[in-house]
C-alpha positions as semicolon CSV with decimal commas, in nm:
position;residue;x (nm);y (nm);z (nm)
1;X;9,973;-6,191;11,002
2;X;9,620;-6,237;10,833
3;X;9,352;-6,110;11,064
4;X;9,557;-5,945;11,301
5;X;9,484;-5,562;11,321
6;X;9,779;-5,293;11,350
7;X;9,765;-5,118;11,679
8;X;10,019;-4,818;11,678
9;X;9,979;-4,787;12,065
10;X;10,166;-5,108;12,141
11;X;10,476;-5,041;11,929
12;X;10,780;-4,930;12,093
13;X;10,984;-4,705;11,876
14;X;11,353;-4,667;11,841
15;X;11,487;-4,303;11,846
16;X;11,823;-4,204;11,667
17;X;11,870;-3,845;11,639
18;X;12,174;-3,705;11,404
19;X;12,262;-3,346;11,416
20;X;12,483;-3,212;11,160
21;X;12,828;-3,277;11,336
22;X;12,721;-3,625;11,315
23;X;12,698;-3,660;11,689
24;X;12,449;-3,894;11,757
25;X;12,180;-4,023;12,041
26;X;11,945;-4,307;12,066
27;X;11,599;-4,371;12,253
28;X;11,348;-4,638;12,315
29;X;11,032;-4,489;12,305
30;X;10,655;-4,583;12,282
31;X;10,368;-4,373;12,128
32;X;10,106;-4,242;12,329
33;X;9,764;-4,204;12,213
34;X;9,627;-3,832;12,231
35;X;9,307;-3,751;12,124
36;X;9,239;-3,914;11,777
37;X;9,639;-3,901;11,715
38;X;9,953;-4,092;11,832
39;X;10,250;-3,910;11,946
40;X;10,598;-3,975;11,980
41;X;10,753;-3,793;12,275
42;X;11,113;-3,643;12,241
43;X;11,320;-3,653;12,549
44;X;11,486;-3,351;12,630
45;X;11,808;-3,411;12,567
46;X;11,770;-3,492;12,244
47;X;11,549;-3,185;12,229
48;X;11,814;-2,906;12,352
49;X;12,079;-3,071;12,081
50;X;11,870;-3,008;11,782
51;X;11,743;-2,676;11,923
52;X;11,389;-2,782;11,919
53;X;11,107;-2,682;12,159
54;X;10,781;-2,703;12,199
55;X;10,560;-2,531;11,950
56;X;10,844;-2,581;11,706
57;X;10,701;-2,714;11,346
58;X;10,879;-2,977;11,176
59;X;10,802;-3,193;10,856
60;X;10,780;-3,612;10,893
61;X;10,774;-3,815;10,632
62;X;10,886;-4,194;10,565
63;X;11,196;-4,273;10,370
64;X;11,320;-4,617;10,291
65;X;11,129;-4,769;10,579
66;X;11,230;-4,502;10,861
67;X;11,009;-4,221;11,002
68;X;11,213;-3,856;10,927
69;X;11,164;-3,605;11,147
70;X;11,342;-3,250;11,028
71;X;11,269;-2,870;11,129
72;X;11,013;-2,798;10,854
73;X;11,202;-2,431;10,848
74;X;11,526;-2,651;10,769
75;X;11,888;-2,520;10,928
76;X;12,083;-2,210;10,793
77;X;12,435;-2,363;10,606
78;X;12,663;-2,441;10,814
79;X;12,886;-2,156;10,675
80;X;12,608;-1,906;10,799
81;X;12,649;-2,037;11,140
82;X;12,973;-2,028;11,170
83;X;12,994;-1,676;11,052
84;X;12,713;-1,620;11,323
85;X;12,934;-1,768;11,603
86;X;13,198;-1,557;11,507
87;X;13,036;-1,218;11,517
88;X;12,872;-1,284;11,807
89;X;13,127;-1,345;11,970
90;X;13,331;-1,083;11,864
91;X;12,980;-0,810;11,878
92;X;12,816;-0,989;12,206
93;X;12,881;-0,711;12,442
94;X;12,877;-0,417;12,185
95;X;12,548;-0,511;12,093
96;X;12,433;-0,570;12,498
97;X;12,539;-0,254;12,544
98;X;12,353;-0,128;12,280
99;X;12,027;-0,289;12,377
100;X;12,066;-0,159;12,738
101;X;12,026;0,201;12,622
């Protein structure tokens, strides 16, 4: 629209998380203006799945039209996790018992 100014604040934004296993959730959310930024909250939920908190750093950038949002450490392979699944649960209370001395 000529002469109409973009305001940030009064878009609502639509959510869809992916983690690896390809489960996915979906959100309506709208930014919030803080300070001289806009934020986009993350509810919980979609948080604890991606094993985000706050503090966390991640990297956003815009592909194809769509706002990215990844861990800006990225994720171990999935082979790596796996293994670490595995030996933990195999090692948990060896290495609890270990820790307690």
């Amino acid at each position: 629209m000529l002469g109409s100014v973009y305001d940030p604040l009064k878009l609502n934004v639509k959510l869809c998380i992916t983690n690896e296993g390809g489960s996915g959730m979906e959100a309506v959310r709208k930014l919030q203006k803080i300070g001289g930024s806009v934020a986009l909250t993350i509810p919980a939920e979609m948080a604890r799945e991606l094993g985000l908190s706050a503090g966390d750093e991640v990297r956003v950038r815009v592909e194809d039209g769509r706002m990215v949002v990844e861990r800006a450490g990225g994720r171990p392979p999935g082979d790596v996790v796996e293994f670490m699944a595995r030996f933990m649960g195999k090692y948990d209370e060896a290495l609890r018992n270990l820790a307690g001395r």
